[in-house]
C-alpha positions in Angstrom: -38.2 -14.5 61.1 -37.4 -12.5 64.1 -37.7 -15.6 65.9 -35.0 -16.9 63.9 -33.0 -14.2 63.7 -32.6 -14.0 68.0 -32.5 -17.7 68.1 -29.3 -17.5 66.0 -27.6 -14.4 68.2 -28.8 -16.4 71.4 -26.9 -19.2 70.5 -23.7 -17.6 69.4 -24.0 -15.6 72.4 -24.5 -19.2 74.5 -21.5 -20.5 72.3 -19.0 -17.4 73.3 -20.2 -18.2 76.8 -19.6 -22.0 76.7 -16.1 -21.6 75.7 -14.9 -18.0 77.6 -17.3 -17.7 80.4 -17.3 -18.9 84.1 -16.5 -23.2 84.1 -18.7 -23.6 86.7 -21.6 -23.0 84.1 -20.6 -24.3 80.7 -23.6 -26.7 81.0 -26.0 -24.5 80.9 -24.1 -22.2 78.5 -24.1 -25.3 76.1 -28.0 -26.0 76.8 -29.0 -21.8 76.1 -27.1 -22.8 72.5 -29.1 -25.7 71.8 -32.2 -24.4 73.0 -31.6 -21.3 70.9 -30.8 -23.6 67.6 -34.4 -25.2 68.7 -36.1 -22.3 68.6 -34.2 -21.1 65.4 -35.0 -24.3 63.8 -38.8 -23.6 64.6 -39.2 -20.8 63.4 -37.3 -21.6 60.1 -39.6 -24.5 59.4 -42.8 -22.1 60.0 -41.0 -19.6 57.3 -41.1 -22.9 54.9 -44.7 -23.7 55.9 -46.4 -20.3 55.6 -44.4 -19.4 52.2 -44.9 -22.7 51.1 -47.1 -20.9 48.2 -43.8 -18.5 47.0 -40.8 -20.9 46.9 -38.5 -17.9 45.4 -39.1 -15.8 48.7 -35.9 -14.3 49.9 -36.9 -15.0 53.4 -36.6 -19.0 52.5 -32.6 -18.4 52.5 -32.9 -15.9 55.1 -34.6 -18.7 57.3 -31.9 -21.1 56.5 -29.1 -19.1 56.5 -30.0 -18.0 60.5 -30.6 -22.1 61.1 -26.8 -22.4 59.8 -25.8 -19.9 61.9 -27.4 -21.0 64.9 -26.1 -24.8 63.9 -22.8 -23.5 64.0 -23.2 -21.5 66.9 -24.5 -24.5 69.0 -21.7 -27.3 67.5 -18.9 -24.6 69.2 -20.4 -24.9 72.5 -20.4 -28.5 72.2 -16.9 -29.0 70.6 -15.6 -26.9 73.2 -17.1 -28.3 76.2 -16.3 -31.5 74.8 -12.4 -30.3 74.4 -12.7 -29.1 77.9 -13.9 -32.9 78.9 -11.2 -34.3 76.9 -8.2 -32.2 78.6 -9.3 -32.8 81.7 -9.5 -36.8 81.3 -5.7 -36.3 79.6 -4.2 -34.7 82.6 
């Protein structure tokens, strides 16, 4: 679950980066974000597996609810360097 859990605040740190931090590096702001999502996604489907036994676990919605944040986290830094891509090609 911890795994989840930093994969989640790695990517919305990553995110904040993609759209506010230095330009030159937005790329590999927007890669941190989807590698943290990976590893958040990973570690949600090993919650799943190993409590496979106890479907009404609290940690089941724990899992996912991390994975959705990280999702959400890692869609910003794409949207916005995809914006950035997009006003650039329109001026």
């Amino acid at each position: 679950m911890q795994i989840a859990a930093l994969g989640a605040e790695v990517a919305g740190l990553a995110a904040r980066l993609a759209a506010d931090g230095n330009p030159n590096l937005r790329g590999d702001a927007v890669t941190a974000a989807l590698l943290a999502q990976a590893g958040a996604r990973a570690a949600a489907a090993l919650v799943g597996i190993n409590l496979a036994g106890v479907p009404a676990d609290q940690r089941h919605a724990r899992a996912q609810s991390l994975l959705a944040a990280a999702a959400r986290s890692a869609q910003a830094a794409l949207r916005g360097c995809a914006t950035v891509g997009q006003s650039a090609s329109t001026s």
